[in-house]
Each structure stands twice: as structure tokens, then as C-alpha cells.
C-alpha positions in Angstrom: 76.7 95.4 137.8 76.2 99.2 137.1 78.1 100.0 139.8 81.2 97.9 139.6 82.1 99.4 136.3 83.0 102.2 138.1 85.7 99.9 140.4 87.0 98.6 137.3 87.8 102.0 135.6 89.0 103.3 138.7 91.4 100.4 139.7 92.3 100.1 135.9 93.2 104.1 135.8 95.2 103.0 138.9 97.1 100.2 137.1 98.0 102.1 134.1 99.9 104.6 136.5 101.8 101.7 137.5 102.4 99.6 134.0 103.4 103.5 131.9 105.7 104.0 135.2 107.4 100.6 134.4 107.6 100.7 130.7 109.1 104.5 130.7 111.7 103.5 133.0 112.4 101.0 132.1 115.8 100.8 131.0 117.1 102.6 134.0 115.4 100.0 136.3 117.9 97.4 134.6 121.2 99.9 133.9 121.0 102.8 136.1 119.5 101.2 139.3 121.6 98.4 139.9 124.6 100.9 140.2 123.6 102.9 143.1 124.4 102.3 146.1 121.8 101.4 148.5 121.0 100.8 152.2 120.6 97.4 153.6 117.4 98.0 153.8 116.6 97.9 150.4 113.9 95.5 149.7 114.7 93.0 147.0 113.8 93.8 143.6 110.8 90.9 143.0 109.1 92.8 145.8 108.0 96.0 144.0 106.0 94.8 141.1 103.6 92.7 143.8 103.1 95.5 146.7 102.3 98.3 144.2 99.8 96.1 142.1 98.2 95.7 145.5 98.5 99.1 146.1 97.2 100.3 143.2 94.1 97.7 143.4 93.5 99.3 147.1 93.8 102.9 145.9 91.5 102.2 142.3 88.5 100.9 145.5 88.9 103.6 147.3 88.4 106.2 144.7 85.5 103.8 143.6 83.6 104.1 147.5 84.1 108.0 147.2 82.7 108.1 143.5 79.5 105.9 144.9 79.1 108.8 147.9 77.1 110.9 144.7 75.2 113.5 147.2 78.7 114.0 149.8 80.0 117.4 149.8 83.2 117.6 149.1 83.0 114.8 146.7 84.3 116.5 143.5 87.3 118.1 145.7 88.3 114.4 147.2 88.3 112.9 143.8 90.3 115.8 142.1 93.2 115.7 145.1 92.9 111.7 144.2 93.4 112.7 140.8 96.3 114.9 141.7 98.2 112.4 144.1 97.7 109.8 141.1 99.5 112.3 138.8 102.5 112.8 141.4 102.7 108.8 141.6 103.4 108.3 138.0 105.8 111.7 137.9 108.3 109.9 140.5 109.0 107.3 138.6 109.8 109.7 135.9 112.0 111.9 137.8 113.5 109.1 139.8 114.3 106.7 136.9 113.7 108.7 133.6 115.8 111.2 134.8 117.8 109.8 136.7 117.5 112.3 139.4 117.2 110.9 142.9 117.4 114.9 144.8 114.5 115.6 142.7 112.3 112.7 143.0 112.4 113.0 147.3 111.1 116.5 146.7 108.0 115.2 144.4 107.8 112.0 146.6 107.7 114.6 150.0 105.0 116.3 147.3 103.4 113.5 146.7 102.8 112.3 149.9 101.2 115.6 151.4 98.8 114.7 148.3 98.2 111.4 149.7 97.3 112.8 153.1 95.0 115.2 151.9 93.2 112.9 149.9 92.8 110.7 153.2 91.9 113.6 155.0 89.2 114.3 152.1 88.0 110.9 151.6 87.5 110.3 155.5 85.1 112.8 155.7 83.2 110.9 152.9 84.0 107.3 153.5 86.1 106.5 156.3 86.9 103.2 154.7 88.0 104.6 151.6 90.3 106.3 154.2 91.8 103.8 156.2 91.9 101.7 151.9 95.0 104.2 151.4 96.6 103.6 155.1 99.1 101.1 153.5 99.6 103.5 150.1 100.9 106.5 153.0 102.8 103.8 154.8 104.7 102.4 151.5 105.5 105.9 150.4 106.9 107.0 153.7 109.0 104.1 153.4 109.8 104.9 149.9 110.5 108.7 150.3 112.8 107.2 153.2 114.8 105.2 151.1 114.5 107.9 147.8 116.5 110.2 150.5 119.3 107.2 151.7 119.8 106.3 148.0 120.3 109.9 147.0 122.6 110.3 150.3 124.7 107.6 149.4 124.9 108.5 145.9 125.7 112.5 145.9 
């Protein structure tokens, strides 16, 4: 049981990124957003809640499998570029909805990806499964950062 208390702090540090995300922005989600234009593409809106609490679940166990690795080397780096990509996650929200700023928020999200990479490439050489755990989180942020520039294209 020891060791799961870690998994629950980590996913839970995960899910509060998420939930402080949702409640700054809240109000632009419902005014602001809905006003943009958008590409077809756009997934619907019920979608986002569900594939970032998944996410965030996914990233919170990967953390957790590179906190277990106590003796790696490199350990203390991995976590603190985990850290750092966390950070980025909750400050595109910010910049993207708080502030209303889509230009801004592709050059964090561009940013935050490269944070996401080095994490993987950090965690790899730890626990390759703890890796391969944050394949869908790179995958969902290209997408995003891809749809952070269209929106901001269509919006200038």
C-alpha cells in the first residue's frame, strides 16, 4: 500500500493541473471560445474533459514508475523536466483562455511540447514504460498545438 500512495499524489498533482485549468478559464470556455472561428476539425466540446482526465491519469503513473526507479540516475532530472512540462500544461490554458491570446498560447504549447519530449526522452532511460505512458499525452498536444495555430490563423 506504501507504494501506491505515491500513484495517488502523483495522478492527483496531475488532476489538479487539469480542474485549476478549467475553473480559471472558465468563463472564456463558455463566452470567448464559442466565437472563434474554428477548423472542421475541431473536435466537439464533450470530448475534452474525458481525453485529458485520461491523460492526466496516464501522465500522474508515469511519474509514479520513475519516482519508484529510487537508485536510476538521472531520476531527480526526469522528475523535475516532468515537473516543468506539468507547469507548461496548466500555463496554456491560461494564456490560451485567461488571456485570450491564441499567438501566445502555440508559442508555450510549441514550449510545452519540447518539455514533453524531453521528459520522454528522460523517463525512457529510466522506465521505458513510463515512456511509451506519455506517447498519447505528445500525440494529443501535437494535435492541439495544430489546432491552437488553425484557430489563431483563422482568428488574426
Amino acid at each position: 500500500m506504501h507504494r501506491l500512495i505515491p500513484l495517488f499524489v502523483a495522478v492527483g498533482v496531475c488532476m489538479l493541473v487539469g480542474v485549476s485549468g478549467s475553473v480559471v478559464t472558465a468563463s472564456s470556455v463558455r463566452e470567448w471560445y464559442p466565437g472563434l472561428a474554428k477548423p472542421s476539425w475541431t473536435p466537439p466540446a464533450f470530448l475534452f474533459g474525458p481525453v485529458w482526465s485520461a491523460l492526466y491519469v496516464m501522465m500522474g503513473a508515469s511519474a509514479w514508475l520513475v519516482w519508484l526507479a529510487e537508485d536510476s540516475a538521472g531520476r531527480t532530472r526526469a522528475l523535475v523536466l516532468f515537473g516543468l512540462q506539468l507547469v507548461l500544461n496548466a500555463l496554456w490554458s491560461l494564456i490560451f483562455f485567461g488571456l485570450r491570446s491564441p499567438g501566445w498560447a502555440f508559442v508555450e504549447i510549441v514550449a510545452l511540447w519540447v518539455a514533453i519530449v524531453a521528459t520522454m526522452g528522460a523517463f525512457l532511460k529510466i522506465r521505458p514504460i513510463a515512456s511509451a505512458l506519455l506517447v498519447p499525452y505528445v500525440l494529443w498536444v501535437s494535435f492541439a498545438a495544430a489546432l491552437n495555430w488553425t484557430i489563431w490563423s483563422l482568428n488574426r
